[in-house]
TORBA-974549 format. One record per residue (C-alpha): residue number from 0; residue in one letter; z, x, y. Coordinates in steps of 0.02 Angstrom, whole numbers, plus 50000, padded with zeros to 5 digits. Each point is the difference from the previous one (the first is absolute). Last residue first. Example, Ala and Ser with C-alpha at 12.3 -4.5 7.8 and 13.67 -1.06 7.14 Angstrom:
<atoms>
1/S/50357/50684/49947
0/A/50033/49931/49828
</atoms>
This chain:
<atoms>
456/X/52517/52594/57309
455/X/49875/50127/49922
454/X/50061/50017/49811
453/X/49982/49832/49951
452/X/50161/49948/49897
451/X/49932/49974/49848
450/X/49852/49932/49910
449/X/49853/49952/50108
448/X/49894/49812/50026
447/X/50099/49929/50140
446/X/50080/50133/50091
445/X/49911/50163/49967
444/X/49814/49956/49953
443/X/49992/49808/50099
442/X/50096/50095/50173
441/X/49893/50159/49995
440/X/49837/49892/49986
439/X/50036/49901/50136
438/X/49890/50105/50116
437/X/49979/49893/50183
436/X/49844/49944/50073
435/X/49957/49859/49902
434/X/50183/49934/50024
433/X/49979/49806/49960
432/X/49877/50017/49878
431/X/50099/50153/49914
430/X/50156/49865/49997
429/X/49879/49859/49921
428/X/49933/50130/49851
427/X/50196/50045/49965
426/X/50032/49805/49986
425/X/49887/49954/49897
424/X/50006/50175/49880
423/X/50192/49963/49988
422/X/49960/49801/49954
421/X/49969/49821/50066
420/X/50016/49824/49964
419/X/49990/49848/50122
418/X/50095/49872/50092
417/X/49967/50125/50165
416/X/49908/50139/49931
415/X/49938/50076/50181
414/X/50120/49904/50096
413/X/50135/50107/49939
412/X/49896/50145/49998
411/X/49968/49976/50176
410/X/50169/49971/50063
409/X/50073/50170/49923
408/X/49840/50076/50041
407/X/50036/49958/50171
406/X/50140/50045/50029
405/X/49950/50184/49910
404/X/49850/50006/50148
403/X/50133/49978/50125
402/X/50132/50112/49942
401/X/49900/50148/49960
400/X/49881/50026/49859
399/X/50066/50155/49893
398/X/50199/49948/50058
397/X/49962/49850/49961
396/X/49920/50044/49825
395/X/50137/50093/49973
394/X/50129/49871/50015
393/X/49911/49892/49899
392/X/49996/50132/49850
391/X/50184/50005/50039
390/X/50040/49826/49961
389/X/49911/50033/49836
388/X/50105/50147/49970
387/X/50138/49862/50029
386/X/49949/49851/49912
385/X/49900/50065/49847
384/X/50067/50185/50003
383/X/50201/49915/49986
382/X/49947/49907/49845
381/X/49930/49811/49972
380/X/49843/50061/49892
379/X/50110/50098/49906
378/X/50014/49920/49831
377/X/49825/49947/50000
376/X/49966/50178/49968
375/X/49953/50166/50112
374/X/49992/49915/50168
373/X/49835/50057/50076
372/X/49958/49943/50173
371/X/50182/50029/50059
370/X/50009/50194/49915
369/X/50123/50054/49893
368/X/50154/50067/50013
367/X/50010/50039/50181
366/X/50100/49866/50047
365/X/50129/50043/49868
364/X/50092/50144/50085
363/X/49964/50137/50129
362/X/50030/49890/50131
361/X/49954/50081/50175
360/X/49836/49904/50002
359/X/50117/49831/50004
358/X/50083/50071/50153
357/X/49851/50027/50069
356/X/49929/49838/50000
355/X/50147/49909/50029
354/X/50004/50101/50187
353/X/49789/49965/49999
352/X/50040/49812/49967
351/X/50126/50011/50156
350/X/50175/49977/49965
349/X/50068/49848/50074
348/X/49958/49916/50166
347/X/49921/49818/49923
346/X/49835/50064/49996
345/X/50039/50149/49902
344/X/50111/49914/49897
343/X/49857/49870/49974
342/X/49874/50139/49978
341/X/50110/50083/49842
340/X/49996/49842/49918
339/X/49839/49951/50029
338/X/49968/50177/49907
337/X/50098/49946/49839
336/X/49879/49826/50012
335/X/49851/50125/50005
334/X/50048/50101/49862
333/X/50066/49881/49898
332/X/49829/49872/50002
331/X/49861/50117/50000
330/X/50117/50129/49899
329/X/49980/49872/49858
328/X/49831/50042/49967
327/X/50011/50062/49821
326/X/50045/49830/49973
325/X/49838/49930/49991
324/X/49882/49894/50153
323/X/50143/50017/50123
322/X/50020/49869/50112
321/X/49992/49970/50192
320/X/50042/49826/50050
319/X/50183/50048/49874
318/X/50013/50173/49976
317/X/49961/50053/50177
316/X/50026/49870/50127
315/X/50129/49894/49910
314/X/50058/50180/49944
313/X/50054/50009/50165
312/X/50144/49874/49981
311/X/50074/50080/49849
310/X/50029/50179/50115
309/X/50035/49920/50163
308/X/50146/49879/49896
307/X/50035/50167/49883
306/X/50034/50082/50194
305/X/50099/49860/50080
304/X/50144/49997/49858
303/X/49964/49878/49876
302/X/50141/49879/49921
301/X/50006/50004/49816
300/X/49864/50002/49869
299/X/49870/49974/50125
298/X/49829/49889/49950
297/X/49859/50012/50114
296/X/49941/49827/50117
295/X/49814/49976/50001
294/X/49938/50099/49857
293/X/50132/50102/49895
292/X/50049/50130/50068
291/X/50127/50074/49889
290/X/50153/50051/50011
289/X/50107/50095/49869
288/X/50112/49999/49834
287/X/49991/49812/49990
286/X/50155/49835/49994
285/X/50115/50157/50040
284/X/50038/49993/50173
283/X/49985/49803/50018
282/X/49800/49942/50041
281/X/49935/49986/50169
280/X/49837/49927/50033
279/X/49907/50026/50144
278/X/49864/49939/50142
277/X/49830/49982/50065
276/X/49889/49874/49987
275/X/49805/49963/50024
274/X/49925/50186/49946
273/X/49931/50132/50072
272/X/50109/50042/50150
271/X/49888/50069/50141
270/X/49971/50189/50022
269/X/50093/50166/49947
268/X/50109/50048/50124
267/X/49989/49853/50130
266/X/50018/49878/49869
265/X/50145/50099/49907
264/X/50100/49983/50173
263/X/49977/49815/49995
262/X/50054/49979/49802
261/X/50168/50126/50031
260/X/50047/49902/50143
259/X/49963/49839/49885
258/X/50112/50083/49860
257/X/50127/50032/50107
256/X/50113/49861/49966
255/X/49973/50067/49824
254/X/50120/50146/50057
253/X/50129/49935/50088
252/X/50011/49842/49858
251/X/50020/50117/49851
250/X/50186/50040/49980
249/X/50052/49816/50045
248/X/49867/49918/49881
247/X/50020/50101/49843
246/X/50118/49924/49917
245/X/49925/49824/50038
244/X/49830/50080/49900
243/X/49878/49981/50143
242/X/49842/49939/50016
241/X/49897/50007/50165
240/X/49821/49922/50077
239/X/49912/50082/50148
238/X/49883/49890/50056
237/X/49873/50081/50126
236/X/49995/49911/50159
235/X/49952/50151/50105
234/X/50186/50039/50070
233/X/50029/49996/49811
232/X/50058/49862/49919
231/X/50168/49956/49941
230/X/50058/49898/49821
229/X/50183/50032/49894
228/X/50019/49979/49810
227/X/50187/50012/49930
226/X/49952/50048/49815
225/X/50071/49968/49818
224/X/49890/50035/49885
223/X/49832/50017/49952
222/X/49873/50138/50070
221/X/49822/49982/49956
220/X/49893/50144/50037
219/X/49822/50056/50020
218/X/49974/50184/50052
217/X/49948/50086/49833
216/X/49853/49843/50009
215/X/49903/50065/50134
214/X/49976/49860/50145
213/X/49850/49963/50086
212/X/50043/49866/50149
211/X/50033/49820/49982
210/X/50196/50008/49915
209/X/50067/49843/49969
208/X/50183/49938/49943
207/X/50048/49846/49912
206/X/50197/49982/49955
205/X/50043/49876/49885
204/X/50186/49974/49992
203/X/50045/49898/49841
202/X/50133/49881/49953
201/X/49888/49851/49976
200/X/49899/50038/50177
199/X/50058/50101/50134
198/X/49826/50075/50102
197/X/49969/50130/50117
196/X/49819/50011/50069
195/X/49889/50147/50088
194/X/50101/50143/49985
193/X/49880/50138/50072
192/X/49956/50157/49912
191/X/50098/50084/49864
190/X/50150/49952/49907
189/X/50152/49912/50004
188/X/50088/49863/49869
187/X/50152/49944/50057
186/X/50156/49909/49901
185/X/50100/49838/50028
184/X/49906/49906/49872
183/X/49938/50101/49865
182/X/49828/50117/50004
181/X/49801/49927/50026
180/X/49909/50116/50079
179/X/49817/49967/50069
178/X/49879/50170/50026
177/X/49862/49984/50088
176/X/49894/50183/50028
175/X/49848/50061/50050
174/X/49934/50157/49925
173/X/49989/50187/49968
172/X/49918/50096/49866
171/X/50016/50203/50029
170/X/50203/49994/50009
169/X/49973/49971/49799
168/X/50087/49833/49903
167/X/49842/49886/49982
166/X/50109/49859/49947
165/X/50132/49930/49895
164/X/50173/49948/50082
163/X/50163/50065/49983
162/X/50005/50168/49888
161/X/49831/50028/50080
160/X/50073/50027/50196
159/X/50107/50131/49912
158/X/49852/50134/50006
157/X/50022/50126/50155
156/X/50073/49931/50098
155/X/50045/49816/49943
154/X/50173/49965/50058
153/X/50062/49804/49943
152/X/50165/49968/50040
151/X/50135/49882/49895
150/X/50145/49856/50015
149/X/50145/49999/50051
148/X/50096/50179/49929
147/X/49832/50060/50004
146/X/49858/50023/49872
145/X/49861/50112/50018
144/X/49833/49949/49969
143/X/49870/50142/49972
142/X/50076/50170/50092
141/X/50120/50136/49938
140/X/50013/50184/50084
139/X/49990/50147/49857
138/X/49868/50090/50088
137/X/49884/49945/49856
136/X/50035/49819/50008
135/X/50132/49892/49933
134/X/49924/49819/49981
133/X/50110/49860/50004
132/X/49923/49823/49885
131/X/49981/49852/50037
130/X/50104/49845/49900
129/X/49868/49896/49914
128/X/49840/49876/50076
127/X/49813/49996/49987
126/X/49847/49900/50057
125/X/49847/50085/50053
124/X/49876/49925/50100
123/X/49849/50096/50043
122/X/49865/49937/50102
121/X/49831/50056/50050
120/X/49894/50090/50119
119/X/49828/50032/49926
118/X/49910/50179/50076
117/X/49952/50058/49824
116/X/50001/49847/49888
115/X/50151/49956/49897
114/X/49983/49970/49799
113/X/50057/49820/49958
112/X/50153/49981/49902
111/X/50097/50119/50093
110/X/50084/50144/49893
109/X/50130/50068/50084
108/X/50120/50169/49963
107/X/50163/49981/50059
106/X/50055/50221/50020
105/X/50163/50021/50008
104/X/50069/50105/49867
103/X/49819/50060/49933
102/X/49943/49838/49942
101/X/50016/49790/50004
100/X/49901/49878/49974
99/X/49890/49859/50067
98/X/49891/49863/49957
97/X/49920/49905/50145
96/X/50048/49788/50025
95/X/49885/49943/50131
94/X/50021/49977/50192
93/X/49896/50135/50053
92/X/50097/50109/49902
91/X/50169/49946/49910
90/X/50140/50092/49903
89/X/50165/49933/49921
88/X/50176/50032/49966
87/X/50013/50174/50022
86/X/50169/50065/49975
85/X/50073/50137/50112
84/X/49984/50170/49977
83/X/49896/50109/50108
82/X/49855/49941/50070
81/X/49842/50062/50063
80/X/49819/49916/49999
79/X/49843/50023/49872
78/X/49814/49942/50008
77/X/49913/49922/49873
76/X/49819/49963/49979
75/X/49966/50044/50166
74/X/49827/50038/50107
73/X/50067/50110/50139
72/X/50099/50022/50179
71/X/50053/49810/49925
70/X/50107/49902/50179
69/X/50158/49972/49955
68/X/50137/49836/50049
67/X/50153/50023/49884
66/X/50094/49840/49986
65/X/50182/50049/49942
64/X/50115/49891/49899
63/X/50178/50068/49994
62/X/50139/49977/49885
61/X/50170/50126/50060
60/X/50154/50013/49888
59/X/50161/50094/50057
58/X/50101/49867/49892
57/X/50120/49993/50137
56/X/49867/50028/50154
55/X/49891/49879/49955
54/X/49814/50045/50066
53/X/49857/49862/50024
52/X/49838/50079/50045
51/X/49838/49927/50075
50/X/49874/50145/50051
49/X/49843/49985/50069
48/X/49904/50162/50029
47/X/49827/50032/50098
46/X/49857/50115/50004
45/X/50007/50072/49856
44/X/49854/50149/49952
43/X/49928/50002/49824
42/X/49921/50130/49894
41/X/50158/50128/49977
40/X/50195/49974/49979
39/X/50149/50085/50084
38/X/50122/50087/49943
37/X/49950/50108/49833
36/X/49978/50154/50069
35/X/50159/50024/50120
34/X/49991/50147/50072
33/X/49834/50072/50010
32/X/49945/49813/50014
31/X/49886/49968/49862
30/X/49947/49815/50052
29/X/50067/49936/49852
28/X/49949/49875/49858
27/X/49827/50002/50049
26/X/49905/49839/50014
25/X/49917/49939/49845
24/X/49794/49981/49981
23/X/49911/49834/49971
22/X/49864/49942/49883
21/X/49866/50131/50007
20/X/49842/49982/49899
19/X/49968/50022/49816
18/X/49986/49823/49945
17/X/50137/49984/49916
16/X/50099/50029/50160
15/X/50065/50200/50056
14/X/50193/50018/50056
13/X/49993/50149/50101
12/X/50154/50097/50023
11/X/50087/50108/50142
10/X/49885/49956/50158
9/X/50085/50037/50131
8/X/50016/50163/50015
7/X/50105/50126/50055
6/X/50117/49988/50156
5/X/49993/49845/50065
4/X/50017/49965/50181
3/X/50006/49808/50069
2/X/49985/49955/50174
1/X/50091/49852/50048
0/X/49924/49842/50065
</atoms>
C-alpha cells in the first residue's frame, strides 16, 4: 500500500449530531503541495483503481466508470477527489447512491450515505463521460488528453491524469491499476502494465491492461491510435512490450531494440527492475511537446535517440519505484535519470561523468538559476537546475564518497523506497548514513540548497 503525505490537516470540518457528539469529519481538499495546493486529497488512502473507458476518436468523447478502492486515514462524512471537466453521471460508496458536487475547477466533492469509519476501506464508483480536456501548465508545455491525428494520448505529469479519470491525483498516493479500453475496430488502446486480454466484439476493441505494483497517477497513460505492437523479453524473461506509430517504426527500431540492453545494464547500476514489463510508446513528432516516463513503457514523441531512452528508462528506478512525496522533489527523479545518462556514456566509452561534469560547471548560463531542491514556482520545476544542477549534486557526492560507496548509494536508495515515497531530507539523511565519515555539508549548502554558481568549484 502506498504511503500517503498530507501536508496540513486532515481534519477541515466537523459535522456535530443533535446530540452533541461527532458525526464525521471531511477529508482535505488538497494536500498543500508547495506547488500544486489543491492536487491531491486528504483522509483517505486508495489502494486500487478500476477503470472502464470507451473513447471515440471522431466525436473525441470518452465515458468511463472507475471503481476507486480507499482505505479512510479518518472518520468521513465526505471526502473529495479530482477532476476536471467531464460530466458526472453518478456517484456510489459502498455500493449505495452518495450525493456529490462539484467545486474549485476540479474538485468532485462526495457525500457517502453512511459516514466512513477510520481504518474502513471502501468503494467509490463514479460514473462520468464528455470530451477531456488539455491542460497548459505553467512552463507553457500541454498535458491532460491530447488528441492525435488517430486517436489521442493521455500525459499526466504533473496534473492531467484528473482531466481523464477521478482519483487521488498527488505523486504522494499511489495504487494498483486495471484499466479496460474500449476504442473502434481496427484501432489500439496502450497503456501501462501487462496486456492481459484483447477482445473484438460489436465493432469495438477492448483492451484490458494491469498494472500490480504502486503506480502514481501523473504516470498512467492510454495511448489510442494507430500502432504496430512488437513483444521481446529480456535475457531474464522480462516482457518488453512496444507501440509504434507506423511512421515511426523505421526511425525507431535501432534504438528500442536496445531497450533490453539498456534494462540489463540499468540492473547492474541501480538494482533489479521494479516492475513486471518494460517497454515504449512512440507517438508522431508532434502528438506531445516531450517524453515522459510513464510507468512500464514511456511515451516518445518521435523516435528516441539512446540517451532520452537511458534518461526515461531510469526514471523507472527513480521517479517511478521511487517517488517523490510533492513536487518540490522533482530533482529525485531528473537529477538522477540526467546522471544515468551521463554513466551510460561513460560506460559505454563516451565522455566520462566527471568530463560532462565539468563542462556543465563551465556554463555560466541557466543552470545556476536557482537551486535543484528549490525551484522558485511550479513553472520551473522542469528547468535546467532541476535535471542538470541536480545531475551535478550526484556528481559531487561521488566525487565526496568515492566510486564504490556512491554505487552503492545509487542501489541502496533504490531499494531503500522501492514502490514507495520519499523526499530531499530522505534522501540527504540516507547519503550521510552511507558516508558517516565523510562532510556532505559543503555539497547540500552550495549545490543543492545555495543560490548561484558556488564559488569553490
Amino acid at each position: 500500500m502506498a504511503r500517503s503525505v498530507f501536508f496540513v490537516p486532515l481534519l477541515v470540518c466537523v459535522l456535530v449530531a443533535c446530540d452533541g457528539g461527532v458525526r464525521g469529519t471531511t477529508g482535505a481538499p488538497g494536500v498543500r503541495d508547495p506547488y500544486f495546493p489543491r492536487s491531491g486529497n486528504g483522509g483517505y488512502d486508495v489502494t486500487h483503481y478500476g477503470l472502464r473507458l470507451d473513447y471515440d476518436p471522431k466525436a473525441r468523447r470518452l465515458t468511463g466508470e472507475a471503481a476507486i478502492q480507499a482505505r479512510a486515514l479518518q472518520d468521513l462524512s465526505a471526502f473529495d477527489l479530482d477532476l476536471k471537466g467531464m460530466e458526472v453521471e453518478s456517484v456510489e460508496v459502498a455500493g449505495k447512491a452518495a450525493r456529490f458536487n462539484r467545486s474549485g475547477g476540479h474538485e468532485l466533492v462526495v457525500r457517502p450515505r453512511d459516514d466512513l469509519d477510520k481504518g474502513a476501506v471502501f468503494t467509490t464508483v463514479v460514473r462520468y463521460s464528455g470530451s477531456p480536456e488539455t491542460i497548459t501548465d505553467p512552463d507553457g508545455s500541454q498535458e491532460g488528453w491530447l488528441p492525435t491525428r488517430d486517436g489521442a494520448l493521455a500525459l499526466g505529469e504533473p496534473t492531467g491524469s484528473m482531466t481523464w479519470f477521478p482519483g487521488n491525483h498527488h505523486p504522494s498516493d499511489k495504487a494498483a491499476y486495471d484499466i479496460t479500453i474500449a476504442v473502434p475496430e481496427g484501432l489500439q488502446a496502450v497503456s501501462n502494465g501487462e496486456l492481459r486480454s484483447e477482445v473484438t466484439k460489436g465493432g469495438r476493441a477492448v483492451f484490458d491492461w494491469h498494472v500490480g505494483e504502486p503506480m502514481a497517477s501523473y504516470v498512467a497513460t492510454v495511448a489510442v491510435g494507430d500502432f504496430e505492437t512488437r513483444r521481446s523479453t529480456t535475457a531474464d524473461g522480462l516482457p518488453v512490450h512496444v507501440a509504434v506509430d507506423p511512421t515511426q517504426v523505421a526511425a525507431s527500431r535501432d534504438v528500442l531494440d536496445r531497450i533490453p540492453e539498456v534494462v540489463e545494464w540499468a540492473e547492474r547500476t541501480f538494482g533489479p527492475y521494479p516492475f513486471s514489463s518494460a517497454g515504449a510508446i512512440v507517438e508522431r513528432e508532434g502528438d506531445a511537446g516531450y517524453a515522459l516516463e510513464t510507468q512500464n513503457r514511456p511515451v516518445f514523441p518521435g523516435a528516441p535517440g539512446i540517451g532520452l531512452l537511458v534518461h526515461e528508462l531510469a526514471h523507472q528506478w527513480y521517479g517511478n519505484s521511487v517517488t517523490p512525496e510533492s513536487w518540490r522533489d522533482m530533482w529525485l527523479n531528473e537529477g538522477f535519470a540526467t546522471y544515468a545518462e551521463w554513466l551510460w556514456e561513460e560506460d559505454h566509452g563516451g565522455d566520462t561523468a566527471q568530463d560532462v561534469f565539468d563542462d556543465k560547471k563551465a556554463d555560466g548560463g541557466a543552470v545556476w538559476a536557482f537551486p535543484p531542491a528549490r525551484p522558485p514556482s511550479a513553472a520551473h520545476i522542469s528547468d535546467r537546475p532541476v535535471y542538470e544542477r541536480g545531475a551535478m549534486v550526484l556528481h559531487r557526492i561521488r566525487q565526496t564518497v568515492g566510486d564504490r560507496t556512491f554505487r552503492a548509494i545509487l542501489r541502496g536508495w533504490a531499494a531503500r523506497h522501492r514502490h514507495g515515497n520519499a523526499d530531499t531530507d530522505d534522501f540527504t539523511a540516507y547519503v550521510e548514513k552511507k558516508a558517516p565519515d565523510e562532510d556532505l555539508s559543503g555539497v547540500w549548502d552550495d549545490w543543492l540548497y545555495g543560490d548561484g554558481r558556488p564559488g569553490s568549484l
